[in-house]
C-alpha positions as CSV (number, residue, x, y, z in Angstrom):
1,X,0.0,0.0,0.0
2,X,1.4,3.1,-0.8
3,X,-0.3,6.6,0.7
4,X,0.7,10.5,1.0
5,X,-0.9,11.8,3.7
6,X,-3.5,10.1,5.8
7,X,-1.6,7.1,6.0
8,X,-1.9,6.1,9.4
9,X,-5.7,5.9,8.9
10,X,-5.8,3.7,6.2
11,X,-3.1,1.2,7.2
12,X,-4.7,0.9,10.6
13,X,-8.2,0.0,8.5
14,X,-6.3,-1.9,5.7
15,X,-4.8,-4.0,8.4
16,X,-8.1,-5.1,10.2
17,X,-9.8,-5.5,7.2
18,X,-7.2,-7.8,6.0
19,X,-6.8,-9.7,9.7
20,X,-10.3,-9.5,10.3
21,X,-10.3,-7.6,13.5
22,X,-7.8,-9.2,15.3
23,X,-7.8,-6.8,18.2
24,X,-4.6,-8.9,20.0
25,X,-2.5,-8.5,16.8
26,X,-3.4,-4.8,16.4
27,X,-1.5,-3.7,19.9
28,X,1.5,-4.4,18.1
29,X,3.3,-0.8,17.2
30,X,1.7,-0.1,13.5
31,X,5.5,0.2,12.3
32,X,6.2,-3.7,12.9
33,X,2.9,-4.8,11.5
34,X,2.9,-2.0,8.3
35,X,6.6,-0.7,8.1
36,X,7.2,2.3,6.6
37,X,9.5,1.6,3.6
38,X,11.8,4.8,4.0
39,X,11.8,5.3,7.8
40,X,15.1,3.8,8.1
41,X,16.3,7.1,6.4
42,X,14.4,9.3,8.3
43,X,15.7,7.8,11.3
44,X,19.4,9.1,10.7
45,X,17.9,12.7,12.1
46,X,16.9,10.6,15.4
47,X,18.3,9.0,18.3
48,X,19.6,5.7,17.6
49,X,19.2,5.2,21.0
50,X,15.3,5.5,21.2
51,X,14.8,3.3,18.6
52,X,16.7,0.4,18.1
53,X,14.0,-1.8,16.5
54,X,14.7,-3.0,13.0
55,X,11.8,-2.1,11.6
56,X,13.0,1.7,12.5
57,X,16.5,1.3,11.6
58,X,16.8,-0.9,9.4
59,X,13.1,-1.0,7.2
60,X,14.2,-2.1,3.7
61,X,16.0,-5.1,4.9
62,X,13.0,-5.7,7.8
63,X,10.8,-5.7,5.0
64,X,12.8,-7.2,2.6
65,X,13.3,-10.6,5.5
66,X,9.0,-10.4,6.0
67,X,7.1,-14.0,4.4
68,X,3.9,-14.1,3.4
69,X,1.8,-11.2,2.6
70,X,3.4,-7.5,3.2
71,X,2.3,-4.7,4.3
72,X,4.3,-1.6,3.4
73,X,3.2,2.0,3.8
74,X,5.5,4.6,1.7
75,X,5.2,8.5,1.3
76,X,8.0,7.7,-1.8
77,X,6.8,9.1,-5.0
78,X,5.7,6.3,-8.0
79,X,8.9,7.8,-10.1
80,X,11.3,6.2,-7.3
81,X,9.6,3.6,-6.7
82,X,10.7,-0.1,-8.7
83,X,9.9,-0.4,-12.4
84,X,7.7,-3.5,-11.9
85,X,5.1,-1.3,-10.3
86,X,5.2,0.9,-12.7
87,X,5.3,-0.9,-15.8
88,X,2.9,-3.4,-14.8
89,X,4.9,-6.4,-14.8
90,X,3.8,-7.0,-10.9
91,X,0.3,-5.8,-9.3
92,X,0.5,-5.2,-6.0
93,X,-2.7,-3.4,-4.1
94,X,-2.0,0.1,-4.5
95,X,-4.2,2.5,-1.9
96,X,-3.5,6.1,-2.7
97,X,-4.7,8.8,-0.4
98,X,-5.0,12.4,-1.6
99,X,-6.2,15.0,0.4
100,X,-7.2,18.7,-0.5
101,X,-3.8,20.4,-0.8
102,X,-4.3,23.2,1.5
103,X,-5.3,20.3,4.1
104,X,-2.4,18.7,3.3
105,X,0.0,21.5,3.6
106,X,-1.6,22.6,7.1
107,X,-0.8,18.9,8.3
108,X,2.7,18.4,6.7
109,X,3.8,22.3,8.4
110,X,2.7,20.9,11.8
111,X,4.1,17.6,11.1
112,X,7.8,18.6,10.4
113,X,7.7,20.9,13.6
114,X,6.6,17.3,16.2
115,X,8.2,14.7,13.8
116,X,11.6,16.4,12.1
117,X,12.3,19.4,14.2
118,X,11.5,22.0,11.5
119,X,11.7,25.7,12.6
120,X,10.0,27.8,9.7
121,X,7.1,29.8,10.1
122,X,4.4,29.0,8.1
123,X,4.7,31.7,4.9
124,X,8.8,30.6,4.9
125,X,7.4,26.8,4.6
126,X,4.8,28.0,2.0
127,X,7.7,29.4,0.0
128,X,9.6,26.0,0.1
129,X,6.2,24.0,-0.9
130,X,5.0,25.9,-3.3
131,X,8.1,25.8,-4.7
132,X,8.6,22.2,-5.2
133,X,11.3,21.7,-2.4
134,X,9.7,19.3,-0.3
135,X,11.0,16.5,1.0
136,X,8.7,13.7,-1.1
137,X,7.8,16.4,-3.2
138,X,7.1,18.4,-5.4
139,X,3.8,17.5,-4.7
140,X,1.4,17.5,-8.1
141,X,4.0,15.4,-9.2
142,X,3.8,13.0,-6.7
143,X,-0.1,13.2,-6.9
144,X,-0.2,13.0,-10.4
145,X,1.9,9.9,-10.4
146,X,-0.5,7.5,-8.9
147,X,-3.9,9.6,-10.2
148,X,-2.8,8.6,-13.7
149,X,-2.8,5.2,-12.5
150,X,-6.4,4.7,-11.1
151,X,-7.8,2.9,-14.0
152,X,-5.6,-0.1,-13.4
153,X,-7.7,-2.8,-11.1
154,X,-4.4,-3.1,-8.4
155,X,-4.7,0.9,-8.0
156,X,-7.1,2.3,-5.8
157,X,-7.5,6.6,-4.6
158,X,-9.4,7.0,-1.5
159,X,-10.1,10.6,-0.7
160,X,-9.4,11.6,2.9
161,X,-12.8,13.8,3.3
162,X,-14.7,10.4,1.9
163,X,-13.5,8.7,5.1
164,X,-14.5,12.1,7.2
165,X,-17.5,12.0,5.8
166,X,-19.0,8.5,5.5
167,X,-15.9,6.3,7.0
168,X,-18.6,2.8,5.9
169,X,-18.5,3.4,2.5
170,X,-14.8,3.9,2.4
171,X,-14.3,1.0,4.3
172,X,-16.3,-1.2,2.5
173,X,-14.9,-0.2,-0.8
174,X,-11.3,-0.7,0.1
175,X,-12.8,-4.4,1.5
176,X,-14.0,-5.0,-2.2
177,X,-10.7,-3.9,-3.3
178,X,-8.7,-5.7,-1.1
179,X,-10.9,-8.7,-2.4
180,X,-12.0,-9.5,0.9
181,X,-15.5,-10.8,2.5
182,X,-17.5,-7.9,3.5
183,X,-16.7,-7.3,7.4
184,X,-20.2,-8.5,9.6
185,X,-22.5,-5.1,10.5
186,X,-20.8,-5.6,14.3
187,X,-16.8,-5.8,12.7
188,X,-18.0,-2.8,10.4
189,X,-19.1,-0.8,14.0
190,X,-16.0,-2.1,16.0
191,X,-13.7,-1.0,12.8
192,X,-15.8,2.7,12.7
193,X,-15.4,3.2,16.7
194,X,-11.4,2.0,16.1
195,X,-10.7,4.3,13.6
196,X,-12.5,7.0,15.1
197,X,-9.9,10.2,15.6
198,X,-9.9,10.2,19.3
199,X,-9.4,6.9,20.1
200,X,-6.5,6.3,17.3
201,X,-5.0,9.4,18.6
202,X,-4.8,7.7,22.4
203,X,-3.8,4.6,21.3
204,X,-0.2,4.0,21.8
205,X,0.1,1.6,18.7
206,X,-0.6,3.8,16.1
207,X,-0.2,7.9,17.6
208,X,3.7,7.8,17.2
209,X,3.9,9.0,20.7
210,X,7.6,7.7,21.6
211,X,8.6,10.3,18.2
212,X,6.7,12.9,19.9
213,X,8.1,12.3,23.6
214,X,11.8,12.6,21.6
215,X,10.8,16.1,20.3
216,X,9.1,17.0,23.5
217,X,12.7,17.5,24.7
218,X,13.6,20.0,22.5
219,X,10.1,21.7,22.5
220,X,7.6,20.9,25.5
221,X,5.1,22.6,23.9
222,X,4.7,20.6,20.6
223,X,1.4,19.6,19.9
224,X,0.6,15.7,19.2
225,X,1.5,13.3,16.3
226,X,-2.7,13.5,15.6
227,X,-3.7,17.2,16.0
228,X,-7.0,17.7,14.8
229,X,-7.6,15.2,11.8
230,X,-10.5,17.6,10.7
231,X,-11.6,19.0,6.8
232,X,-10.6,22.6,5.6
233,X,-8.2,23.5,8.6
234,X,-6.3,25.7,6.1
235,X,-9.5,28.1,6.2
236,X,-8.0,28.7,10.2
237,X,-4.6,28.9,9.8
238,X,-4.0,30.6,6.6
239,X,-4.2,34.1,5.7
240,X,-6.5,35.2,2.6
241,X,-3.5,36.0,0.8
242,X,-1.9,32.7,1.3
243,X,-4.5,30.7,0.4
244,X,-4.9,33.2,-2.7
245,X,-1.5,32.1,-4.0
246,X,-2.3,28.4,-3.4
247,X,-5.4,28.9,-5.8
248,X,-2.7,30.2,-8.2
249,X,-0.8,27.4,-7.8
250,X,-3.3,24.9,-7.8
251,X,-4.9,26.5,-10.9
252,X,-1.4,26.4,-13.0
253,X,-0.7,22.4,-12.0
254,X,-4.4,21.1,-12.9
255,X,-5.3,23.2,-16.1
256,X,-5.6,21.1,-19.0
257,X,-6.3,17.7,-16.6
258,X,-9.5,16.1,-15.5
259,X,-8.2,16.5,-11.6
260,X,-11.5,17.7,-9.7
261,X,-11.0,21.3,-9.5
262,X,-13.4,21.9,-6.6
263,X,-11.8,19.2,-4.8
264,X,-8.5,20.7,-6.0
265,X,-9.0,24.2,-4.2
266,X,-10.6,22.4,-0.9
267,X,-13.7,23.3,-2.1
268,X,-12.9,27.1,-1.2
269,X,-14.9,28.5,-4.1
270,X,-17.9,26.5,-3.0
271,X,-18.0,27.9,0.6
């Protein structure tokens, strides 16, 4: 499985759909049971002390030693990622979360100050993301990648206000996708109530909280790994002149491209 931003969400629901609610098996830390496929490189910036596991240090070759069916979450670009994806010789399930991309850069500003120790303010990170200097980025590219790909049966987009908005549906689709029995109307409800924002975000196997705790000793007064997991955030935090120049932006990347453009601009020029 390979996501952008949301990821947490949908490996959590990917992996109960696909270990039909196996409670016991889900208090193991998300990053055994779903490694990240780059995390090992991210971990250079962190204390190797803190986190010895393999599956932090060392997640290509963790995942490269795993048997049976695999798991991997990856915020990688499709361009890096191996030619047998990409050219078809190999289908793999593919889940691909977009989000709207003011959304997205609200989350990923407050996610490199807990996770990575970023110090910009927000119109300096602006500057960086809209100009394609992101780390995963530059980010139409990276969406773009995987859009073009949804008419192939092993790809699948799931839109992170679908699951805000009617989290059943979403679930059931990736089920179908996932080729999977439906889940029973009580695994459907226990799925729904574990997946729900406030519970994922105390439980201790998915909210990242050891990263957090790491970066609390630089910054006591950095929020959580989950902060608010709401739609149109950006609408709060960004100035009408910011969110201006993302229209601009936004505008130049999906012209001439059947990307929803109401979905593209978060829906702004609805409200």
């Amino acid at each position: 499985m390979f996501t952008f931003l949301g990821t947490t969400w949908v490996q959590e629901m990917v992996w109960f759909i696909k270990h039909r609610m196996n409670l016991a098996g889900s208090e193991v830390n998300i990053c055994q049971r779903f490694p990240m496929l780059e995390m090992s490189s991210l971990m250079e910036s962190r204390n190797a002390e803190e986190f010895r596991e393999e599956f932090f240090k060392k997640s290509v070759d963790y995942i490269d030693q795993l048997t049976g069916q695999r798991f991997i979450k990856t915020h990688l670009p499709l361009c890096v990622l191996p030619k047998d994806l990409k050219n078809v010789s190999k289908q793999p399930k593919v889940i691909y979360v977009i989000r709207s991309p003011k959304d997205v850069f609200i989350s990923y500003y407050h996610h490199g100050h807990v996770m990575h120790g970023w110090k910009p303010n927000m119109a300096d990170f602006a500057k960086v993301y809209l100009g394609d200097k992101v780390l995963f980025g530059p980010y139409w590219k990276h969406v773009f990648g995987f859009y073009n790909m949804r008419h192939l049966p092993n790809f699948l987009i799931v839109k992170y206000e679908d699951m805000k908005k009617d989290l059943k549906s979403v679930i059931e689709n990736v089920c179908h996708f996932l080729e999977e029995d439906p889940l029973s109307d009580d695994q459907l409800e226990a799925l729904c109530k574990r997946l729900d924002f406030n519970f994922m975000k105390d439980n201790d196997s998915v909210n990242y909280r050891r990263f957090v705790e790491v970066s609390r000793q630089r910054d006591p007064e950095l929020p959580d790994f989950m902060r608010s997991g709401t739609i149109g955030n950006h609408k709060e935090q960004m100035s009408a002149e910011l969110i201006a120049e993302f229209d601009e932006w936004i505008k130049k990347n999906i012209s001439n491209t059947d990307f929803d453009q109401n979905y593209a601009y978060g829906y702004s020029k609805c409200n």
